[in-house]
One Martini backbone bead per residue (centre of mass of N, CA, C, O) as a GRO file, in nm:
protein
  402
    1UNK     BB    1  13.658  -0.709  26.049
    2UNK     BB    2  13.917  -0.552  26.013
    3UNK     BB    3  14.019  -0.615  26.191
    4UNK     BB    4  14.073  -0.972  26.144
    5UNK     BB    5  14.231  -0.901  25.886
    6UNK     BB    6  14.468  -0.801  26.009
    7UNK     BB    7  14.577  -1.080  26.145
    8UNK     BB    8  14.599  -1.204  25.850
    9UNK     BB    9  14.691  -0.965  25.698
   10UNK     BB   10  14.758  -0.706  25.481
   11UNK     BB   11  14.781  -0.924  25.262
   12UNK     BB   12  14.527  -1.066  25.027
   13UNK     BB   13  14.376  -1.374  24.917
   14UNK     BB   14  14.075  -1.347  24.721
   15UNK     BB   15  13.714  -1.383  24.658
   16UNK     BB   16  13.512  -1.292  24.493
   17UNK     BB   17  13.170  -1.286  24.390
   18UNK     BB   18  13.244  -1.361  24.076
   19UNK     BB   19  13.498  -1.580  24.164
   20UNK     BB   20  13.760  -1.406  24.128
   21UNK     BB   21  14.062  -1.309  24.185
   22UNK     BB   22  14.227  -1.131  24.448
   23UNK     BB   23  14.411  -0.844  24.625
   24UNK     BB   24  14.399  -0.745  24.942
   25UNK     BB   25  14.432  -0.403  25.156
   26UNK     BB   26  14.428  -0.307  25.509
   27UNK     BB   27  14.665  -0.141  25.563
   28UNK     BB   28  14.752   0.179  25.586
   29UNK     BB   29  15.064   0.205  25.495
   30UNK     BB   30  14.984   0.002  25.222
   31UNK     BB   31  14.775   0.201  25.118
   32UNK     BB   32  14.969   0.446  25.048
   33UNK     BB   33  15.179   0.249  24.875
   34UNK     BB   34  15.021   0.141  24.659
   35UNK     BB   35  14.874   0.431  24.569
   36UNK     BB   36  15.195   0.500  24.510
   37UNK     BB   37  15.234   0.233  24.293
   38UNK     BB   38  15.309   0.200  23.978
   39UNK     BB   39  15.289  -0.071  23.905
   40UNK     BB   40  15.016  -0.029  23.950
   41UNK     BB   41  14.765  -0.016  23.764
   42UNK     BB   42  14.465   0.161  23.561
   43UNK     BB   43  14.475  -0.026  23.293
   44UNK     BB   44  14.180  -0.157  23.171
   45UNK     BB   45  14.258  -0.214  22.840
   46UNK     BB   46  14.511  -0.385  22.916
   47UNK     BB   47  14.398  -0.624  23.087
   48UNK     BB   48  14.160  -0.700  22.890
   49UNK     BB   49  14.389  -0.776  22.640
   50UNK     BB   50  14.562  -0.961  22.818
   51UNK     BB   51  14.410  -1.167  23.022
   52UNK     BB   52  14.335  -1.078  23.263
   53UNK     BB   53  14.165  -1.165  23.611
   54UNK     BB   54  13.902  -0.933  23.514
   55UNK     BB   55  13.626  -0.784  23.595
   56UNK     BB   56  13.444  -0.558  23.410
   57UNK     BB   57  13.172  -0.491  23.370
   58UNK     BB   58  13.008  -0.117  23.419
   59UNK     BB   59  13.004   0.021  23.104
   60UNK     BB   60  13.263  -0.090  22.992
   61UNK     BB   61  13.491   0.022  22.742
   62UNK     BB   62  13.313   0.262  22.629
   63UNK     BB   63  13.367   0.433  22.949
   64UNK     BB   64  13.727   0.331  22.996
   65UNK     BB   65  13.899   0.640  22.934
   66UNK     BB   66  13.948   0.720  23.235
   67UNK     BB   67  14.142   0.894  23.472
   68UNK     BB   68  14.100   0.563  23.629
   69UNK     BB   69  14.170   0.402  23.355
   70UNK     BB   70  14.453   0.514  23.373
   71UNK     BB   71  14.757   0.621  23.291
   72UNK     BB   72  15.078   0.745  23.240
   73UNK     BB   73  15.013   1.020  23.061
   74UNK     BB   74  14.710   1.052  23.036
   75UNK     BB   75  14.616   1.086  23.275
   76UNK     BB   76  14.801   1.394  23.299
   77UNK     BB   77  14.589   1.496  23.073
   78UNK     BB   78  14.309   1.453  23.155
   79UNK     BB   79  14.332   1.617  23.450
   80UNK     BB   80  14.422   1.881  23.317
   81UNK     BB   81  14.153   1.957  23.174
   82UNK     BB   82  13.989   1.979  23.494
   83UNK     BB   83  14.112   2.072  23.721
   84UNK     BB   84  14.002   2.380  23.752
   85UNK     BB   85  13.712   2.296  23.821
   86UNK     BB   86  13.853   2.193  24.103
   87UNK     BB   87  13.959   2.379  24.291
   88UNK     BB   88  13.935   2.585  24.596
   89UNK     BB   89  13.858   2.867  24.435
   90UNK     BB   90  13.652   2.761  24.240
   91UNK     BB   91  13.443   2.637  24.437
   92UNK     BB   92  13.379   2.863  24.595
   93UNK     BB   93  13.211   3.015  24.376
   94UNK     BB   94  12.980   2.794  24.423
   95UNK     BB   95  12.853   2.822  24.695
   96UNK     BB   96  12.587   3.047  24.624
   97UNK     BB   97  12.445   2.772  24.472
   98UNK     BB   98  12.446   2.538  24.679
   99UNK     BB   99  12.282   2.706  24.925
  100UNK     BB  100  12.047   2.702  24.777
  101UNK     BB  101  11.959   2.409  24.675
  102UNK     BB  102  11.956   2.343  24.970
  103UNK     BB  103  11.719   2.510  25.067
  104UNK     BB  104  11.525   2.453  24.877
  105UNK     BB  105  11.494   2.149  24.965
  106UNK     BB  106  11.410   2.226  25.259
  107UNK     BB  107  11.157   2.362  25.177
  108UNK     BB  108  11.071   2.070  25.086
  109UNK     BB  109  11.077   1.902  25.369
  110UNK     BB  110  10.907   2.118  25.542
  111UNK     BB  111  10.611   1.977  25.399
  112UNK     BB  112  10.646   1.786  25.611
  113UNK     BB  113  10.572   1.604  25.860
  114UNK     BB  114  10.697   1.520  26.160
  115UNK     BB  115  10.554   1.182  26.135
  116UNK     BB  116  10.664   1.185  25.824
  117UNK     BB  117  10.771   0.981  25.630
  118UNK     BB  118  11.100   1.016  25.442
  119UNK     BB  119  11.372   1.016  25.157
  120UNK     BB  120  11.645   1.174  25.198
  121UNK     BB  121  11.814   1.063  24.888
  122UNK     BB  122  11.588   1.174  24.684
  123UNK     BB  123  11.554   1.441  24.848
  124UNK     BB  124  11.871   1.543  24.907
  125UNK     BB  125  12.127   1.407  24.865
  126UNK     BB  126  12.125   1.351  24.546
  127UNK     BB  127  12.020   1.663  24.425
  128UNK     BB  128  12.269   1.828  24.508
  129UNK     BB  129  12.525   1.665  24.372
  130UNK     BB  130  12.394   1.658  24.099
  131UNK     BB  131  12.296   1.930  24.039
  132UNK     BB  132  12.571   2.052  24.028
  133UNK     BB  133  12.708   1.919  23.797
  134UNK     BB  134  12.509   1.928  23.581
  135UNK     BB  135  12.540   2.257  23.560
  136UNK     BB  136  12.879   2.218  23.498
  137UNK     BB  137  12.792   2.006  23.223
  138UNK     BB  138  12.523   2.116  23.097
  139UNK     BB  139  12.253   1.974  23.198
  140UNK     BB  140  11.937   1.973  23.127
  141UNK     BB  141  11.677   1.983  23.346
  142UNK     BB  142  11.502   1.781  23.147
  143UNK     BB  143  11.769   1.528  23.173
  144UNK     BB  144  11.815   1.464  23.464
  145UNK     BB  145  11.609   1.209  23.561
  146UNK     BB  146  11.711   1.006  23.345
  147UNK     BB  147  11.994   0.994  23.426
  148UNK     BB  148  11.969   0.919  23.729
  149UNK     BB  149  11.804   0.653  23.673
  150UNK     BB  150  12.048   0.496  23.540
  151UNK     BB  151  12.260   0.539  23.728
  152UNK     BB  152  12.141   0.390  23.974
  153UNK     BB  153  12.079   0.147  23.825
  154UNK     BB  154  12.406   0.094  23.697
  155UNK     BB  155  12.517   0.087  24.016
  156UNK     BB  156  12.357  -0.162  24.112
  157UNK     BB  157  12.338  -0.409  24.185
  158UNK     BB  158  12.413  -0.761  24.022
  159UNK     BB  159  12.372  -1.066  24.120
  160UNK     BB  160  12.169  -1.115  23.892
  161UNK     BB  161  12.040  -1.128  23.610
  162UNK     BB  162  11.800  -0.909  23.601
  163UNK     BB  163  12.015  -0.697  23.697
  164UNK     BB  164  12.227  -0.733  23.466
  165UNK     BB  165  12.061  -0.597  23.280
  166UNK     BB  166  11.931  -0.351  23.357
  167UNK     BB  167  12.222  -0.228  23.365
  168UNK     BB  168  12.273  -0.251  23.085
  169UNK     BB  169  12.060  -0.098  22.962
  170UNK     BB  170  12.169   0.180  23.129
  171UNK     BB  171  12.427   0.177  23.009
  172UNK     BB  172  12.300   0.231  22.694
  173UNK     BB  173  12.141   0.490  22.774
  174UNK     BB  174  12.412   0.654  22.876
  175UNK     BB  175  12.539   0.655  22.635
  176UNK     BB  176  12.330   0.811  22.457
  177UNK     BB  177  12.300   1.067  22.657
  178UNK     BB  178  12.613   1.145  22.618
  179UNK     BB  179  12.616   1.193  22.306
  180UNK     BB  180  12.398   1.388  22.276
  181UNK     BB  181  12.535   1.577  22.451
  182UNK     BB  182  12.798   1.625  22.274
  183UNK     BB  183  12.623   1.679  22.002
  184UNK     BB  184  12.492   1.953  22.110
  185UNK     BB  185  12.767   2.099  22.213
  186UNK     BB  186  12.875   2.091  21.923
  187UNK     BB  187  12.620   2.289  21.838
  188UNK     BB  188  12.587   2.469  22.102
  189UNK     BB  189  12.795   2.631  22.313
  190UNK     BB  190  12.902   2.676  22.625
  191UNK     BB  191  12.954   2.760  22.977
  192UNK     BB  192  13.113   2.457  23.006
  193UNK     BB  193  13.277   2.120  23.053
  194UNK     BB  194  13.189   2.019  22.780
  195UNK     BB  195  13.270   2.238  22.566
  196UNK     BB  196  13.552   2.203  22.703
  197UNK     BB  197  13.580   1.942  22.590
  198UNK     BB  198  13.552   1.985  22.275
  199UNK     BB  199  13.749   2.156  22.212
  200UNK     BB  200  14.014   1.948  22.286
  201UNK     BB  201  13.889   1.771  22.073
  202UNK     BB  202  13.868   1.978  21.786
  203UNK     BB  203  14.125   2.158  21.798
  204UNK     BB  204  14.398   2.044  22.048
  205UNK     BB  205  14.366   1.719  22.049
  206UNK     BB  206  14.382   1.578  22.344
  207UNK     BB  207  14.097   1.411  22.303
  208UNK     BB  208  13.907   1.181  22.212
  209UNK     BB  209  13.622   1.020  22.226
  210UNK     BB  210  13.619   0.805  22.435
  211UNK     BB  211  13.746   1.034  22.653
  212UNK     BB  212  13.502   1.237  22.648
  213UNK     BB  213  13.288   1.051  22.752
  214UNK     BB  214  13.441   0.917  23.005
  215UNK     BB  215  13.500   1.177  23.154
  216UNK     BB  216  13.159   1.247  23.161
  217UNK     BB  217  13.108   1.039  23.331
  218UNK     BB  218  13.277   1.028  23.567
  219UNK     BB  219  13.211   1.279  23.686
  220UNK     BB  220  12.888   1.214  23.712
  221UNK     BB  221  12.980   0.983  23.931
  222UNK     BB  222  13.178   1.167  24.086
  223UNK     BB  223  12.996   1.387  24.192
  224UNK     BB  224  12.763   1.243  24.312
  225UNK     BB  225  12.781   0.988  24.485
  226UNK     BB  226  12.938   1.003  24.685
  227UNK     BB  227  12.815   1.225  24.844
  228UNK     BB  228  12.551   1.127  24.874
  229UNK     BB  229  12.719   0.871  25.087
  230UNK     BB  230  12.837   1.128  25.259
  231UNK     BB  231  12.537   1.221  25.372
  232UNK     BB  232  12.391   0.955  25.439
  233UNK     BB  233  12.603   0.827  25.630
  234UNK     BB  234  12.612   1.085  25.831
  235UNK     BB  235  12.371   1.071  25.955
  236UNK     BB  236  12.352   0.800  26.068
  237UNK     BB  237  12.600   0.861  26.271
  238UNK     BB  238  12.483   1.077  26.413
  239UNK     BB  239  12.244   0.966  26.526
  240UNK     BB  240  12.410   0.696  26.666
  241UNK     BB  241  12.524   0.960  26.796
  242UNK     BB  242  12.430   1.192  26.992
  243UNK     BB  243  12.661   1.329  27.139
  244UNK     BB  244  12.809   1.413  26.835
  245UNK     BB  245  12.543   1.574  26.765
  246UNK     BB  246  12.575   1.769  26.995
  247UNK     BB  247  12.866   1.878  26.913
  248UNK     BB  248  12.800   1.942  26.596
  249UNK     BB  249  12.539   2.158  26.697
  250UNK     BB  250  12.723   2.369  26.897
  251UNK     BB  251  13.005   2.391  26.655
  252UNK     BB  252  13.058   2.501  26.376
  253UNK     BB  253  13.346   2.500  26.319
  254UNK     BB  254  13.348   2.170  26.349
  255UNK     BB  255  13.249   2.092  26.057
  256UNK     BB  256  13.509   2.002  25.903
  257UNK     BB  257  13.613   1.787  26.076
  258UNK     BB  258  13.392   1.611  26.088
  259UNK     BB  259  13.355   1.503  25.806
  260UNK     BB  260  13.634   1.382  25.812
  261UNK     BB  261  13.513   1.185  26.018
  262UNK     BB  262  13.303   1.059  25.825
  263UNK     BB  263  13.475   0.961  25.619
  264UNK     BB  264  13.639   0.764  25.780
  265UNK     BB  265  13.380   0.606  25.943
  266UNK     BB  266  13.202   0.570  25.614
  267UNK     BB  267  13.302   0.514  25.342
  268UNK     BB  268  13.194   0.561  25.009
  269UNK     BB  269  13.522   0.457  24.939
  270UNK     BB  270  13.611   0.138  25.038
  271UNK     BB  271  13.748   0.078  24.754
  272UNK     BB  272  13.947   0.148  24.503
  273UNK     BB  273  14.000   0.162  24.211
  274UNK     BB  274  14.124  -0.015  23.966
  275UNK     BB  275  14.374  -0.266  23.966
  276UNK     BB  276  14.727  -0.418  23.829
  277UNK     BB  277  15.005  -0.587  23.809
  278UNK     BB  278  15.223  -0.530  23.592
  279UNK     BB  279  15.418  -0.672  23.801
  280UNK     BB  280  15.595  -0.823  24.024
  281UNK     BB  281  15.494  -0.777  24.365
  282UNK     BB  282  15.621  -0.657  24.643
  283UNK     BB  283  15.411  -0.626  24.978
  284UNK     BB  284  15.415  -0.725  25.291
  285UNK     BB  285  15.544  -0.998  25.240
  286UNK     BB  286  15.409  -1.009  24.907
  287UNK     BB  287  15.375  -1.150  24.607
  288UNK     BB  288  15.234  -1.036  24.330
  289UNK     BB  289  15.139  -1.089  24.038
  290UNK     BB  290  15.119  -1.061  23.736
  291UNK     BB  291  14.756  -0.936  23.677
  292UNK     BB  292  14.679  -0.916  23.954
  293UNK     BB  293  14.457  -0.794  24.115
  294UNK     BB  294  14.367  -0.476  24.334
  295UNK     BB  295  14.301  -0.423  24.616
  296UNK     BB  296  14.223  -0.111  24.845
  297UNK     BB  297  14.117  -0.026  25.171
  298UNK     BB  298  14.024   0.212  25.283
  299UNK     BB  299  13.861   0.152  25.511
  300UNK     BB  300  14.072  -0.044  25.667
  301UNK     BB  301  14.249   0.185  25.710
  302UNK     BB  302  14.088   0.385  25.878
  303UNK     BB  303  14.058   0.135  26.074
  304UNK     BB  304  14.390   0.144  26.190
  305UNK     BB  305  14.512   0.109  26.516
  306UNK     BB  306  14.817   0.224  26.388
  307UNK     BB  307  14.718   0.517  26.328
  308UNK     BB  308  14.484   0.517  26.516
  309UNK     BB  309  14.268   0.614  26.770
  310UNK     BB  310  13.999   0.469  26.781
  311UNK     BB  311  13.873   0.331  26.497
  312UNK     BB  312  13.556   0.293  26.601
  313UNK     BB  313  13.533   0.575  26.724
  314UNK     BB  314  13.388   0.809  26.678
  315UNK     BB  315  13.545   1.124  26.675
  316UNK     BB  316  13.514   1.504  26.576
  317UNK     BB  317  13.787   1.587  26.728
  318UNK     BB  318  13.977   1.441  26.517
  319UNK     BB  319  14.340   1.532  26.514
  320UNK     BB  320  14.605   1.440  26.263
  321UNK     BB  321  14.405   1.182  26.127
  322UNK     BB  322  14.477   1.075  25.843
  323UNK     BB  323  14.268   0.968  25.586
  324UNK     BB  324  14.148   0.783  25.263
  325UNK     BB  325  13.901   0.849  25.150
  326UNK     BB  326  14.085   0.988  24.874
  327UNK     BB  327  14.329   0.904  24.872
  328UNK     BB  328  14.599   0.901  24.679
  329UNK     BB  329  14.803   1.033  24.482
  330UNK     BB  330  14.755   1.084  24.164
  331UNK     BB  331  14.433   0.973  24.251
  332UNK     BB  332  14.346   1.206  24.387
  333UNK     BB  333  14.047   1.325  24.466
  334UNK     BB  334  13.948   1.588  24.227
  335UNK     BB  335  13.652   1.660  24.422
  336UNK     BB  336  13.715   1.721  24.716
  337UNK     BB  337  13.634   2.015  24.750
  338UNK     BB  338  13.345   1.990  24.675
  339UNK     BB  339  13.250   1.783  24.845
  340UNK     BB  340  13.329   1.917  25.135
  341UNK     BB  341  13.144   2.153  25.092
  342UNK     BB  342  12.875   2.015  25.052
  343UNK     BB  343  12.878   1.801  25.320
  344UNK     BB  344  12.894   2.131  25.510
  345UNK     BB  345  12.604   2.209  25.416
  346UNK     BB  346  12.431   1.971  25.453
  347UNK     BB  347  12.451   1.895  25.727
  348UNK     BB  348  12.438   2.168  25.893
  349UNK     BB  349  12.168   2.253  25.733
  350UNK     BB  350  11.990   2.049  25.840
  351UNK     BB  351  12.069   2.003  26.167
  352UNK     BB  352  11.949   2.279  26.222
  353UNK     BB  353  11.655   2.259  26.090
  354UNK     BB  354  11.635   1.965  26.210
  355UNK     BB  355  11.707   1.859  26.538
  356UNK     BB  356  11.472   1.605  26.550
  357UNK     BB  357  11.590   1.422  26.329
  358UNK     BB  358  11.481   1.073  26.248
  359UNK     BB  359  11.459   0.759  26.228
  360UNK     BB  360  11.171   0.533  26.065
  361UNK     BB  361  11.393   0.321  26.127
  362UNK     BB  362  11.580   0.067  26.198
  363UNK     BB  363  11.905   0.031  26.154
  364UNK     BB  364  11.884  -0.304  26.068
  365UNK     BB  365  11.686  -0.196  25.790
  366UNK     BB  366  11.907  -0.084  25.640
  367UNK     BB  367  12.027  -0.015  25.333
  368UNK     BB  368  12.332  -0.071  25.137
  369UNK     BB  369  12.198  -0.072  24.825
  370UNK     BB  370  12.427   0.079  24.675
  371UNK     BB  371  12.625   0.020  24.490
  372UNK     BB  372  12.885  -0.237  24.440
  373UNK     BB  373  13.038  -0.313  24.742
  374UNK     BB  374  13.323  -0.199  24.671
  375UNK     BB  375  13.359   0.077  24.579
  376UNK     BB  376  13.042   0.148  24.684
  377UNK     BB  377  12.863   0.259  24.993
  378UNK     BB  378  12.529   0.352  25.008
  379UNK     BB  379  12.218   0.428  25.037
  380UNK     BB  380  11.921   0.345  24.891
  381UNK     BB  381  11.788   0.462  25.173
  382UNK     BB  382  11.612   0.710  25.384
  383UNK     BB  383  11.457   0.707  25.680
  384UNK     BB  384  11.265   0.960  25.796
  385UNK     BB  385  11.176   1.219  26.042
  386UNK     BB  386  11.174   1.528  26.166
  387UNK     BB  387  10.992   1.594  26.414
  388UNK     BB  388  10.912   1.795  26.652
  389UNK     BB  389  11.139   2.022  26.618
  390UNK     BB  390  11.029   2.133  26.291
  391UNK     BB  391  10.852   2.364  26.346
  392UNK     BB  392  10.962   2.557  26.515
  393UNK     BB  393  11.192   2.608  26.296
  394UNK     BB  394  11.002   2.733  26.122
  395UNK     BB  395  10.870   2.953  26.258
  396UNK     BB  396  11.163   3.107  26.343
  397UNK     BB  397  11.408   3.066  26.095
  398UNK     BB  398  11.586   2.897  26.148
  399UNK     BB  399  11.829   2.802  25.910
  400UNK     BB  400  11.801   3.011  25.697
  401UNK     BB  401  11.938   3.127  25.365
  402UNK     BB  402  12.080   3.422  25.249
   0.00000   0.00000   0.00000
């Protein structure tokens, strides 16, 4: 699909699902082009009261003044207040409670029969780094159940009318949610990343109340949903290529590459966040006019035989091409260092324990009706057995955690 999209022209003007117009970008070089590119803008509430023709969406708003939906100096400024819990010298701190977490879940899972199935996604992709973040910002272990249930419903696709009241309610939820929360750290402060956000909202005046919502959503949103579709969508790849699987489980070392293949072939996160011409912009031999939006198509760059050699083909020991799952330029995806930590320790320690896990349904039954299908793409839910060889291992104790 990717390749016939590039026949057609590596910038192309589409109609969205919702029906209005957009500019969609598909080869590798304009869109690492474009997303370093000041001009496209990704002030979201300058659009909306431009009169720009972009679909507003769901949380709509009141939680839309987040670092993906700011330019400089906002962007540079709200980016700087997190960036630090999110380095990767700051990140390997986190190691030693990541690999706990996953532990807890796998011997959670290990209470499975070996030919009864369950939903990897909900039992295992989704609490690990939701779990993390939840920890980073502080978010009570008695309201995380609520709220996971709330983003989930919120990021759901809405076709339909009664689709998107849900997602609205579940948006007014969160929205509730985050007040209380931050109602609450800022009568009792701890040691943690939203009381460090209020801090910097009620001393140093860095940002007002909007932006520290927008910030606090933003955060649980990009912390946890990536991961769960870079973990959920990794094993479908694994299980439907046996070779690479069988690479994979060979060869630990070999896990770093992996992944980043892994991000490559089915990217968590298929299209940038939302942008929009702030002047008449030439790019690709076509002039995009000023106020229309502009997907980048991170996926369609990835699979780019221009770029890529074999873009369709799996191959773990992929090296030297760099692919844009994680973005380009200043937006490039802050929390990619915890991302890859996660994603390399649930895959490895994953499919050590369980070297038999197979899926439960046909490949062509799986659905990827989580995210809303422009922006994010994971699975529903992921039916899987453990399979005849998860005894052993548990018998053995290969693969349990120190």
């Amino acid at each position: 699909m990717f390749a016939a999209a590039r026949q057609r022209g590596p910038v192309q003007r589409v109609t969205l699902g919702d029906g209005h117009g957009a500019w969609v970008i598909v080869s590798y070089d304009l869109a690492r082009e474009a997303l370093n590119d000041p001009r496209f803008s990704k002030n979201m509430q300058a659009a909306f009261s431009s009169g720009t023709d972009v679909a507003e969406g769901l949380p709509g708003p009141a939680l839309a003044k987040h670092m993906l939906a700011v330019d400089p100096p906002d962007h540079t400024r709200l980016r700087r207040l997190v960036s630090s819990a999110f380095t990767p010298r700051r990140v390997e701190t986190l190691r030693p409670r990541v690999e706990a977490i996953v532990g807890g879940l796998l011997d959670g899972l290990a209470a499975s029969g070996p030919d009864e199935p369950f939903d990897l996604v909900s039992s295992f992709a989704f609490p690990l780094p939701f779990t993390v973040i939840c920890e980073l910002l502080g978010v009570d272990a008695e309201d995380r159940a609520e709220l996971g249930h709330e983003l989930t419903t919120l990021l759901s696709p809405t076709p339909t009318d009664e689709a998107w009241a849900r997602a609205k309610q579940a948006s007014d939820a969160v929205i509730g949610m985050l007040t209380a929360l931050v109602e609450q750290k800022h009568a009792s402060p701890t040691d943690d990343l939203v009381s460090g956000l209020i801090e910097a909202r009620d001393e140093e005046g860095k940002l007002d109340h909007q932006e520290l919502l927008a910030t606090i959503f933003q955060l649980i949103v990009a912390g946890h949903d990536t991961t769960t579709s870079l973990i959920g969508n990794g094993v479908v790849a694994l299980l439907a290529h046996p070779d690479q699987l069988a690479a994979f489980r060979a060869d630990e070392s070999a896990t770093d590459a992996a992944v980043e293949e892994l991000l490559r072939f089915d990217a968590p996160v298929p299209h940038a966040t939302f942008r929009f011409a702030a002047t008449d912009v030439e790019i690709g031999g076509v002039t995009i006019p000023k106020g229309d939006q502009v997907l980048v198509s991170l996926a369609a760059a990835n699979r780019d035989s221009a770029h890529f050699s074999s873009p369709d083909q799996l191959d773990l020991s992929r090296q030297g091409e760099r692919h844009l799952a994680f973005g380009h330029g200043i937006h490039f995806c802050l929390g990619a260092p915890l991302a890859r930590m996660e994603g390399r320790i649930a895959l490895r320690s994953l499919f050590e324990r369980f070297p038999g896990m197979q899926l439960a349904v046909a490949p062509d039954e799986l659905h990827w009706g989580h995210g809303d299908g422009v922006v994010l793409r994971g699975l529903s839910e992921l039916p899987v057995r453990l399979g005849s060889d998860a005894l052993g291992e548990r018998e053995s104790g290969r693969g349990e955690h120190s």
